[in-house]
N, C-alpha and C positions, 0 to 999 in steps of 0.2 A: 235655256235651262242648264242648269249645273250637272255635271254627269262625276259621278265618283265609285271606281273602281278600286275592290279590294283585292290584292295578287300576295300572290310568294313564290318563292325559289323553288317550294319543294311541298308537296302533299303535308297533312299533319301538323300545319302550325298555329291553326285557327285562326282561320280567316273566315268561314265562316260562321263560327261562333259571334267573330263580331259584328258580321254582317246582319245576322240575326238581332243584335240587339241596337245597333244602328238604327235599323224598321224599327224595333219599339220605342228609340227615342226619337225618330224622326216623327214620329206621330204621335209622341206626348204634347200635355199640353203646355205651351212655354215656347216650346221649337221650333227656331228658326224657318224650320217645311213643316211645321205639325199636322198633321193629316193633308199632306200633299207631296208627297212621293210615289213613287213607280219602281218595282224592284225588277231584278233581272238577275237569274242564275244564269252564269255563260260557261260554268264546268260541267259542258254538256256528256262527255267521258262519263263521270262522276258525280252527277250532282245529288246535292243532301239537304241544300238549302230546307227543301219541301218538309223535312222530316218535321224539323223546328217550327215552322209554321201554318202546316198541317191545310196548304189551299185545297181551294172545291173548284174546281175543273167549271171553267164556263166557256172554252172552244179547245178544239183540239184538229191537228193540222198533219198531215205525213211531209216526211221532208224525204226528198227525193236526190240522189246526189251522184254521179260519176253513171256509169252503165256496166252490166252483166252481161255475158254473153249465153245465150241458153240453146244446145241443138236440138233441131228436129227430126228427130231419130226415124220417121216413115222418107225423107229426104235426104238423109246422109248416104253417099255410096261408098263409106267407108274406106276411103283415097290415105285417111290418114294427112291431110295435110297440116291440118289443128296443129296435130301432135307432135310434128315437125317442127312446129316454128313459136309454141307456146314455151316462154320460158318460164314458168314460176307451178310449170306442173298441174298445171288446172285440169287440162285434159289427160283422159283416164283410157285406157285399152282393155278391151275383157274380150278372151277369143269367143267368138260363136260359134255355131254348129256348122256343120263339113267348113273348116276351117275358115270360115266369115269371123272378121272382128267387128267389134262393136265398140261406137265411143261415146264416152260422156263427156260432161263437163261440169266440174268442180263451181258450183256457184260460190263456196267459203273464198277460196284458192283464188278464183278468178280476180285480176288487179283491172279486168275493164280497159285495157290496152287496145283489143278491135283488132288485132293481129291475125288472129282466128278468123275473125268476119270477112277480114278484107280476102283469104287467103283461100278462103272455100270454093271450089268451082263451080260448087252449085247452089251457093246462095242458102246454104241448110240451116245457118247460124242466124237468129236473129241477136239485137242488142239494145234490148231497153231500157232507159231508166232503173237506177237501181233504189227501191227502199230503204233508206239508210237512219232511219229513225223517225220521231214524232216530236212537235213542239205545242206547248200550250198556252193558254194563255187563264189565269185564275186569282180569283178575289183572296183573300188571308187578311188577317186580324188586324195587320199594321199596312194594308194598302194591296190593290194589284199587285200580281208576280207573271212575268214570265219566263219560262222556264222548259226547257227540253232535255229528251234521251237519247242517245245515241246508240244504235243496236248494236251489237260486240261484233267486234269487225268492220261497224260501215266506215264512210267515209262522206261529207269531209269535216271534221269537226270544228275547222276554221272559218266555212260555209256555215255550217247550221247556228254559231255563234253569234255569227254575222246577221242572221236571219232575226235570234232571238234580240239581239240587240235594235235592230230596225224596229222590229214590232214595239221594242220598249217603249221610243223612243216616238213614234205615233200615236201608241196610246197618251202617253206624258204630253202631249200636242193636246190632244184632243180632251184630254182634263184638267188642261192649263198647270201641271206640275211643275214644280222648283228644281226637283231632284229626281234625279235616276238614279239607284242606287244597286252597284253591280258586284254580285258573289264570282270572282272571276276562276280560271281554271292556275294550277301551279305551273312552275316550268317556264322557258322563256320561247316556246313553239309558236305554229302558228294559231293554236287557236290563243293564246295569250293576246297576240299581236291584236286579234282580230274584236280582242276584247280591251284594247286601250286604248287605241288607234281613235285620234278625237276625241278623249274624254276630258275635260277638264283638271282633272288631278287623281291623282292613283296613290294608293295607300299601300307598303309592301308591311307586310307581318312577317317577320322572320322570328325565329328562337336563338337561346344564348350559344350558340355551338359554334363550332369552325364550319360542319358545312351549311349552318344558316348562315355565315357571314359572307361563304363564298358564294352560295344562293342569291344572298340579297344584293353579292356586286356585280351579278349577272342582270338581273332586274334590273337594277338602276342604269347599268350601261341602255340597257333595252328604253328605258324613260326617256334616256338622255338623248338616245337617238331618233324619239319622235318629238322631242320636244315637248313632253307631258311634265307639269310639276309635282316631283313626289312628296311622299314624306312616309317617313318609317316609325315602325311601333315595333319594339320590342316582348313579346309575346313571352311568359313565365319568368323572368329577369331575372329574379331569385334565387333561380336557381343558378345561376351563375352572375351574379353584379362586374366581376371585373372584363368576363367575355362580353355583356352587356355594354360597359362604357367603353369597347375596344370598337365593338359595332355601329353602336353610336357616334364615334367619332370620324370614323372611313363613310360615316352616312353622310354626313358633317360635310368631309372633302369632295365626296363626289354630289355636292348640291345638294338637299336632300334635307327637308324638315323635318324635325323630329317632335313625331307628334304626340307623345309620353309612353311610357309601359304599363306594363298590366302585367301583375303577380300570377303567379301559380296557387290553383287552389281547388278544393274540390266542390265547391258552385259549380264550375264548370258543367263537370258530369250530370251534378243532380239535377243541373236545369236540362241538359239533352235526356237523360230518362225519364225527364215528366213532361219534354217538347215541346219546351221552351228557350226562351233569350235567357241569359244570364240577366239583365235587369229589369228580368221580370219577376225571376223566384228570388234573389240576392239581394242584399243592400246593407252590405257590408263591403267591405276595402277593396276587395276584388272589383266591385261593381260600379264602387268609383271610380276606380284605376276605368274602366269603360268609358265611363262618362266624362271624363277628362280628355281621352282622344277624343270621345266626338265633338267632345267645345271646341279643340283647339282646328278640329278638320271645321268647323260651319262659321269661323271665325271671317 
């Protein structure tokens, strides 16, 4: 099955806008997958996909990742050794009565090191699995989605990518899909990696600016290093035409097809205040300007 990934340098340049509308042309009728795709939000951090296409939750899963350490404060004989040897301040001292102290531990703070565990002499610290978010899996308008949250602070968000991806990627098995189609996270991190790694072709959306330009030659170095074929879409172009064909061209030199732009305009907005794709409420020039990348991406 074909797997396509939409990324950027940088938060804010819609890339999910047109992932959103990707799903509605992927399952128009005409298209190359029409009603056979499989979506996947992997900006597990952030994700918004959901806003736009408004899925109904049909499993829901905990994703478990790295460990906590928690004391058991009727077993601590308060040695202080924790406290010693924890660098990142997780454990906490508060005096006690006839001058007994007492300690905690910072579950926020805690980095799940075991430092503590190992270092206890009485075995007072356990270290279980830690809670680090939920992933789901839910029907939507233009096909299956899966899609996860990451709870603020967990960890890892290269793992729970990895997760959403796998599940996609079973279900798209198991309903004989053409296309996986992936809302990916900004940045060139790990959970990016974790989201291109194997895909057939990856779409970068950058904007006319210097640091979408430096954005996008972070990206494409990152393509170029797993051997993914890209190709870029310049995102509002209008607003700047000559930054536009300066981007275009360094897309050009570092391999990289160019697979049209797409204007500035205020579709955009009025389709995400009524939680929608843009070529769902538009169909005007904007919307072509859409539907032109997707021809040239299913070519």
């Amino acid at each position: 099955m074909r797997e396509l990934v939409v990324i950027s340098g940088k938060g804010g340049t819609g890339n999910t806008s047109l992932v959103a509308s990707f799903a509605a042309l992927a399952g128009s009728t005409g298209s190359r997958q029409a009603g056979n795709a499989v979506l996947a939000d992997c900006d597990v951090d952030a994700a918004d996909l959901h806003l736009l296409l408004a899925p109904t939750m049909c499993r829901r899963e905990d994703f478990y990742c790295g460990h906590t350490a928690i004391l058991r404060q009727p077993d601590c004989i308060g040695c202080g050794a924790c406290l010693a040897r924890c660098r990142f301040d997780a454990v906490r001292k508060t005096d006690g009565g006839a001058g007994e102290a007492t300690f905690t531990i910072d579950t926020t703070a805690c980095e799940g090191c075991g430092v503590c565990v190992w270092s206890c002499p009485v075995k007072a610290i356990d270290f279980p699995e830690r809670l680090s978010g939920e992933w789901y899996v839910s029907d939507t308008r233009h096909g299956p989605m899966v899609h996860a949250r990451l709870t603020p602070g967990g960890e890892n968000s290269g793992k729970l990518v990895a997760k959403v991806r796998e599940t996609a990627r079973a279900l798209a098995e198991e309903r004989k899909a053409d296309l996986i189609l992936v809302d990916g996270p900004p940045g060139i991190g790990c959970a990016v990696i974790a989201s291109v790694s194997g895909a057939s072709q990856v779409l970068v959306v950058t904007e006319p600016t210097l640091s979408g330009s430096h954005d996008m030659a972070r990206v494409l170095e990152l393509t170029r290093h797993f051997n993914i074929p890209a190709a870029v879409c310049v995102n509002k172009w209008d607003l700047n035409a000559e930054m536009t064909t300066r981007i275009e061209a360094e897309a050009l030199r570092a391999g990289a097809m160019i697979a049209s732009r797409v204007r500035y305009g205020r579709a955009v907005t009025d389709a995400q205040l009524r939680g929608r794709a843009v070529v769902e409420t538009d169909f005007g020039p904007l919307a072509a300007d859409i539907r032109t990348v997707w021809e040239n991406l299913s070519r």
